[in-house]
C-alpha positions as CSV (number, residue, x, y, z in Angstrom):
1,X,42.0,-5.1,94.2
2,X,38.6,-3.3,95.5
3,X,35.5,-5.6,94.9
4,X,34.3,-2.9,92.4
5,X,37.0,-3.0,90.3
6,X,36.4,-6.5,90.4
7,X,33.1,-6.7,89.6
8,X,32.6,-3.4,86.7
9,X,34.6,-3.1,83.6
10,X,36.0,-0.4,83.0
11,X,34.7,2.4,80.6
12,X,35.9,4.2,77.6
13,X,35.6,7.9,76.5
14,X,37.0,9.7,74.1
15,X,37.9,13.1,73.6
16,X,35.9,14.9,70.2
17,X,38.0,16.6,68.1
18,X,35.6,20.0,67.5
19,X,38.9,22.2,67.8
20,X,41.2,22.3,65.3
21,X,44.7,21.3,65.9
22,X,43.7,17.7,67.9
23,X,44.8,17.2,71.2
24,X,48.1,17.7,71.0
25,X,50.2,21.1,70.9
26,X,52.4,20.5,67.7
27,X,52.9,20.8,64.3
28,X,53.1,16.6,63.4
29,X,50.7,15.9,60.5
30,X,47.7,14.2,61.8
31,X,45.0,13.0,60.1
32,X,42.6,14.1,62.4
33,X,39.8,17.1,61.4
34,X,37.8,19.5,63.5
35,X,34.9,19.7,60.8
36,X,31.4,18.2,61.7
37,X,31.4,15.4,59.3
38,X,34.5,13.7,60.5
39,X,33.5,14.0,63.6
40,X,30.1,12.4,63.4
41,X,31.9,9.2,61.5
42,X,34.1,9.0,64.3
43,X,31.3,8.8,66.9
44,X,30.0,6.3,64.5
45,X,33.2,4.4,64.7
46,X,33.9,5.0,68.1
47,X,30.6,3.4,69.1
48,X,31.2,0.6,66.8
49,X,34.5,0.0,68.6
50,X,33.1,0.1,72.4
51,X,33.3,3.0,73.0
52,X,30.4,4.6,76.1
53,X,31.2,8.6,75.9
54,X,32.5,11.4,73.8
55,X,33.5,14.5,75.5
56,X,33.2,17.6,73.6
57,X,35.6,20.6,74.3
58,X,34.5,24.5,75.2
59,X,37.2,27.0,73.7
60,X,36.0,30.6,73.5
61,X,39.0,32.0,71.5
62,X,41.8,31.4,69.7
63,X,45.2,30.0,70.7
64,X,47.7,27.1,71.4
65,X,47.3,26.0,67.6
66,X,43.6,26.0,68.0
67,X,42.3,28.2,65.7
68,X,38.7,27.1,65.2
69,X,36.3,25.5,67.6
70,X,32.2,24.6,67.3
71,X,30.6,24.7,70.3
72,X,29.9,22.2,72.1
73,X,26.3,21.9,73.4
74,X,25.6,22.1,69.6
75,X,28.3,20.1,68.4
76,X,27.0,17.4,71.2
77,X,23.6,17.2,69.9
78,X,24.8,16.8,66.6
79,X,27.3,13.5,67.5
80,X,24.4,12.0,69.6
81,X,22.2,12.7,66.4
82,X,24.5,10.7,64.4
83,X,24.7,7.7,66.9
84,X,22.4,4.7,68.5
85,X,24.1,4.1,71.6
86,X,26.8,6.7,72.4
87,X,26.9,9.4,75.5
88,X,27.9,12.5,74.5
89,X,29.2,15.1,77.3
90,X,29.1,18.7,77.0
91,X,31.5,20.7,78.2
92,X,29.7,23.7,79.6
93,X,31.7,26.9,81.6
94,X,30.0,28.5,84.2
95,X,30.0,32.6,83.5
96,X,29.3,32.2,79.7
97,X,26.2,30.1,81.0
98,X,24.0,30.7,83.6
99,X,21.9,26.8,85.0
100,X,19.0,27.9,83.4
101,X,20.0,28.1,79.7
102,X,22.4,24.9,80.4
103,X,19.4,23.0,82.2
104,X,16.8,23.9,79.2
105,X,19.1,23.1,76.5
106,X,20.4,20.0,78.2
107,X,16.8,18.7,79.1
108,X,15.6,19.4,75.2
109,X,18.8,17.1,73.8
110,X,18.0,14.9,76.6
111,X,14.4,14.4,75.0
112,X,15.7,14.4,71.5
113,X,18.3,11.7,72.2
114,X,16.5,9.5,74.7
115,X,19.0,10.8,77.6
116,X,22.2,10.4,76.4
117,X,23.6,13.7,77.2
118,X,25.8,14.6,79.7
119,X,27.9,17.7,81.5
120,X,31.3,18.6,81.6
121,X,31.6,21.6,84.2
122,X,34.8,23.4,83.3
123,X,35.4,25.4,86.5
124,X,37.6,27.5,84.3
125,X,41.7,27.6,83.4
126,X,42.1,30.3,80.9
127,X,41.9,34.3,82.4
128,X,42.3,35.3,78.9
129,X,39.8,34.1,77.5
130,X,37.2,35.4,80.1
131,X,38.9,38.7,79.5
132,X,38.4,38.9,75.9
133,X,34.7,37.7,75.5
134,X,34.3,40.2,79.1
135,X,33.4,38.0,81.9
136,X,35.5,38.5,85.4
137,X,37.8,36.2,86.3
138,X,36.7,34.9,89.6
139,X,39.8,33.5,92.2
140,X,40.3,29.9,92.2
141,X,38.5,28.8,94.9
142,X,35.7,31.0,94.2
143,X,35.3,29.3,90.6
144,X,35.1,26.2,92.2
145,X,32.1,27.6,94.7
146,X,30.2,29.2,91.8
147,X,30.2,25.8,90.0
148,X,29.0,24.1,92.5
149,X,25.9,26.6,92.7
150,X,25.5,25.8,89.4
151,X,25.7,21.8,89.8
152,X,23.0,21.8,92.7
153,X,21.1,24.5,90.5
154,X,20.9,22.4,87.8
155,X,20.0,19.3,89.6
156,X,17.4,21.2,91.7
157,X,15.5,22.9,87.9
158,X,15.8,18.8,86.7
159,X,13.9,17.2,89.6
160,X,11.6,19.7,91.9
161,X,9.1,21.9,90.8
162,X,8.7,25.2,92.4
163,X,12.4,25.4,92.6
164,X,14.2,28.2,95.2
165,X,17.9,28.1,95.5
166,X,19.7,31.2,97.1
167,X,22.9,31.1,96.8
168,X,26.1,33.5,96.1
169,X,26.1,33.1,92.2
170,X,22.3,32.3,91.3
171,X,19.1,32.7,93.1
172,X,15.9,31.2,92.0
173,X,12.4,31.4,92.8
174,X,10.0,29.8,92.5
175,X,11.0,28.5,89.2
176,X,9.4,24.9,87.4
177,X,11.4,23.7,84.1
178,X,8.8,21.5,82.0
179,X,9.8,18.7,80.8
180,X,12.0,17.7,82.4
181,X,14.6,15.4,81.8
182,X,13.2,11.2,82.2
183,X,16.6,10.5,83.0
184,X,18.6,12.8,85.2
185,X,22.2,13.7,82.8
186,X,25.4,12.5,84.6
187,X,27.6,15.6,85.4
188,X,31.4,15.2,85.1
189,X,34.0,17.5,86.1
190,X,37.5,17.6,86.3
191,X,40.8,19.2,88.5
192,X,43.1,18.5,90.7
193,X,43.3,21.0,93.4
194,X,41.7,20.2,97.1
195,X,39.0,22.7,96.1
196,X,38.0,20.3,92.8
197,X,38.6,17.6,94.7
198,X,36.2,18.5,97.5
199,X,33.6,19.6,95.1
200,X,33.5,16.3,93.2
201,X,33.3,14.5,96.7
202,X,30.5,16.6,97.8
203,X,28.7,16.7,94.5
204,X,29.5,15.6,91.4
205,X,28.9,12.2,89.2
206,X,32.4,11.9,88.0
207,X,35.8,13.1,88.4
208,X,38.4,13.6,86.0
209,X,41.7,13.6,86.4
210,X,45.0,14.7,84.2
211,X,47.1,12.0,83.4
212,X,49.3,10.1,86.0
213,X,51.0,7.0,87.1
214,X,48.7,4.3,88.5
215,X,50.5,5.1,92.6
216,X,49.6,8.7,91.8
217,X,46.2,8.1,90.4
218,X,45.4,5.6,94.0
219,X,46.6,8.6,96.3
220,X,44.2,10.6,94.2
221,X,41.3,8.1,94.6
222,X,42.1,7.3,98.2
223,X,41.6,11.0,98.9
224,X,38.6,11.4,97.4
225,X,36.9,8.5,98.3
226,X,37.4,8.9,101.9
227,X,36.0,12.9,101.6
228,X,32.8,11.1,99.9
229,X,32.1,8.2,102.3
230,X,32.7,11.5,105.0
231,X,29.7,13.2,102.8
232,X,27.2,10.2,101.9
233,X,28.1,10.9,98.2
234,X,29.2,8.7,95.6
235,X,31.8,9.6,92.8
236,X,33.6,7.5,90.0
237,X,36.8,8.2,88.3
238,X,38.0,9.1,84.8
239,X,41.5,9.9,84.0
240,X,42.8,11.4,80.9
241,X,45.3,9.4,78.5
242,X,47.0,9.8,75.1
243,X,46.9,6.5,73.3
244,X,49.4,5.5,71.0
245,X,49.0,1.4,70.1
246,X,51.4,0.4,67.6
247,X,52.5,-3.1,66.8
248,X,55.6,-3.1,68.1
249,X,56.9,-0.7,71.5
250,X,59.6,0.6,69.5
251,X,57.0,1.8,67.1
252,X,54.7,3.5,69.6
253,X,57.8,5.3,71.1
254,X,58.9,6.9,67.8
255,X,55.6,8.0,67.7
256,X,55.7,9.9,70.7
257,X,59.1,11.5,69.9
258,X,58.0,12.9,66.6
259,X,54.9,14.2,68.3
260,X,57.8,16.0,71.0
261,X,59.8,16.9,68.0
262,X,57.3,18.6,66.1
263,X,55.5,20.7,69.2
264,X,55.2,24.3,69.0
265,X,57.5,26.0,71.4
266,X,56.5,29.4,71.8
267,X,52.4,27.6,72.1
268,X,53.5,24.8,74.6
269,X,54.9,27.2,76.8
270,X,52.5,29.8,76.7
271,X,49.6,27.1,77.5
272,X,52.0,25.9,80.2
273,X,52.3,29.4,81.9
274,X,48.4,29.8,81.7
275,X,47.5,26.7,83.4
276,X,50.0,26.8,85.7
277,X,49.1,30.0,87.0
278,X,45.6,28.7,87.6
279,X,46.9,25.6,89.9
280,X,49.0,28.6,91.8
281,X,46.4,30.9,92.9
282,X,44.8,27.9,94.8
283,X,45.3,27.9,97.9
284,X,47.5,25.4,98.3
285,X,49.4,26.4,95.5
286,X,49.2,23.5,93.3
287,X,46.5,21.8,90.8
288,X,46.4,20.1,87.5
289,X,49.7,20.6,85.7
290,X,51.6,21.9,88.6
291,X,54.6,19.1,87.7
292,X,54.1,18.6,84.2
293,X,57.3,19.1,82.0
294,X,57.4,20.9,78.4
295,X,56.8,17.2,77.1
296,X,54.3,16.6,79.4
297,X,52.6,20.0,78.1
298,X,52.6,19.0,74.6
299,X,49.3,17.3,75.3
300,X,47.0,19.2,76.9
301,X,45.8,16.9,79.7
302,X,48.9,15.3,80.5
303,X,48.3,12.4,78.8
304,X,51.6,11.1,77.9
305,X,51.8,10.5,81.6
306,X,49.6,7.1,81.9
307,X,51.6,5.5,79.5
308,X,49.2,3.6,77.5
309,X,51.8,3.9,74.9
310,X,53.1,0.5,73.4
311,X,51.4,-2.6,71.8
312,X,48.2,-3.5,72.8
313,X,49.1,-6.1,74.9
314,X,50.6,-3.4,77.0
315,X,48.2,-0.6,76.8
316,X,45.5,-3.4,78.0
317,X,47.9,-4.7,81.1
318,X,48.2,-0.8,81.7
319,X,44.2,0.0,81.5
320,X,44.1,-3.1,84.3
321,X,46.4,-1.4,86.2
322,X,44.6,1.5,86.4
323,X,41.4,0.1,87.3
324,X,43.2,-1.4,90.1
325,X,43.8,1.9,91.1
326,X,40.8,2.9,91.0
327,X,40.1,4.3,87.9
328,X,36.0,3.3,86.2
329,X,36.8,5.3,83.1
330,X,39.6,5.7,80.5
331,X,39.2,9.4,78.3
332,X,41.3,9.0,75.7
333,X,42.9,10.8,73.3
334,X,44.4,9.7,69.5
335,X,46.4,11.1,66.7
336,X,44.8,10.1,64.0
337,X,41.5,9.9,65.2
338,X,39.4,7.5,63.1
339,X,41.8,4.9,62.5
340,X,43.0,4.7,65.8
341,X,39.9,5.1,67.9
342,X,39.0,1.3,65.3
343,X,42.0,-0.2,65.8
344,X,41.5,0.5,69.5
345,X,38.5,-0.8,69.5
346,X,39.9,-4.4,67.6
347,X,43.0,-4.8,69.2
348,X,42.9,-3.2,72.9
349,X,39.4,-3.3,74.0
350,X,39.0,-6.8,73.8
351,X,42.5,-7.9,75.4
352,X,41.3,-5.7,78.6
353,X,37.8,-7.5,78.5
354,X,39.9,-10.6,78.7
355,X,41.7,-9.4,81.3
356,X,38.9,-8.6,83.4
357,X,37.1,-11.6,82.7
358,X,40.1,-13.5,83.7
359,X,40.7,-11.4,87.1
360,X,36.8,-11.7,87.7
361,X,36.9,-15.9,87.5
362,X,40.4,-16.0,89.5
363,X,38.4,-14.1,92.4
364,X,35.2,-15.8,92.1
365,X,37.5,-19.0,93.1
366,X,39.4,-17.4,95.4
């Protein structure tokens, strides 16, 4: 076990529901809504429960049973509005925004919520999407490059004055942003391809991942550790899950198959060709979802694949496990939101502080 997974507990996001349909591609009642109200009493709740970050989602258009989305810088200001203590992050898509709109508008919440606002850059997975709102559909590895103008662009408009970047995608001169953000906003961003990879070791705050087993989650880690200690940067690690904590195993489980049961065919396999496509015009051919199975695709991050699926008891042992791996933060996903982000918060949170506590004394002796 590393000394820093030791040492930190481990951190909890969740992912807001601001598009309709919930995380999941099927047709199983949930008890979840997209609408601003229920969303602000679950960031409410979720804070209650231990919660550190909400991730807001960017959707552009309609499809995969998601009909209607807010968007999300808005949507962000509005949970962090309705909370004390909670981090909201913003997804935010490079094309649709250029780093000077995201770096004022991030910099004003920042004010109005005494910092806790953060990014999500969303490189970009959907070509038909860009296609209908008419922005060009840049080659993998070239989406990556442009967001990474557009990290270093926004980090350069938050700290120097005077700022001059040239660079492929934006050039500045010249250019001072007043005020400026007290507290510089952590920027997330997620993939799996050696091009995300390489990004986040070069550049970014976090690095999210889809959802894996723990010995496919250290490879990750391993790999992108060693390409930031080659860079002088420093990254952590989130990795998506599903969470379905039931009293009983057997009760979690039929959970999960009635989600399966009820998916949408014709939507799960349309997402699946979309994003799959994406991983395969990187150059190495492969990147998030290139091995994920019609049940896999059901959820949109592969979530069903970290297992935290069970009693708590076993969801905690599992949220160990994956801090062993090297994982500092858990985004998780619910059916029914509210009820289950609480429960959550009651039954699992505190069995993994246990756990930690319990690991952190044991090595203290050693």
């Amino acid at each position: 076990m590393s000394l820093r997974a030791s040492s930190e507990p481990i951190r909890f996001a969740y992912w807001v529901p601001n598009v309709s349909g919930g995380l999941v591609i099927s047709k199983v009642p949930q008890r979840t809504s997209w609408d601003a109200a229920y969303n602000r009493k679950l960031a409410q709740i979720a804070e209650e429960a231990g919660f550190d970050y909400a991730l807001t989602q960017i959707r552009f258009t309609a499809g995969y049973g998601a009909e209607y989305q807010h968007e999300s810088v808005a949507f962000s200001h509005a949970l962090a509005a309705a909370t004390t203590r909670l981090t909201v992050i913003a997804a935010i898509l490079p094309g649709p925004w250029n780093p000077t709109l995201a770096a004022k508008q991030i910099a004003t919440i920042s004010e109005l919520t005494e910092g806790r606002i953060a990014i999500n850059l969303v490189s970009g997975w959907f070509s038909g999407e860009f296609r209908a709102i008419g922005e060009p559909w840049l080659d993998h590895d070239e989406r990556y490059r442009r967001s990474e103008e557009f990290l270093r662009s926004l980090r350069g408009i938050w700290t120097q004055d005077n700022f001059t970047f040239r660079g492929d995608f934006y050039r500045y001169t010249n250019y001072t942003l007043k005020p400026k953000p007290e507290r510089l906003p952590e920027i997330f961003q997620g993939g799996s391809s050696r091009a995300a990879r390489d990004m986040a070791a070069r550049v970014s705050d976090w690095y999210f991942t889809n959802g894996n087993t723990p010995e496919g989650i250290k490879a990750q880690v391993a790999d992108l550790q060693a390409k930031a200690r080659e860079n002088g940067h420093s990254v952590k690690v989130g990795v998506n899950a599903f969470v379905i904590a039931r009293e009983t195993e057997e009760e979690a489980r039929a959970v999960l198959q009635e989600i399966i049961d009820h998916a949408d065919p014709d939507a799960v396999k349309a997402f699946g060709h979309e994003v799959k496509n994406a991983g395969k015009a990187s150059p190495e051919g492969e990147g998030n979802w290139a091995k994920s199975t019609f049940e896999d695709l059901v959820q949109y991050n592969d979530g069903f694949k970290t297992n935290l699926i069970g009693t708590p008891d076993q969801i905690a042992e599992r949220i160990v496990a994956l801090k062993d791996a090297g994982v500092d933060l858990a985004l998780l996903a619910f059916l029914h939101f509210q009820e289950e982000v609480k429960y959550f918060g009651d039954e699992v949170i505190p069995r993994v502080r246990a756990l930690e506590a319990a690991r952190a004394e044991r090595a203290e002796a050693a």
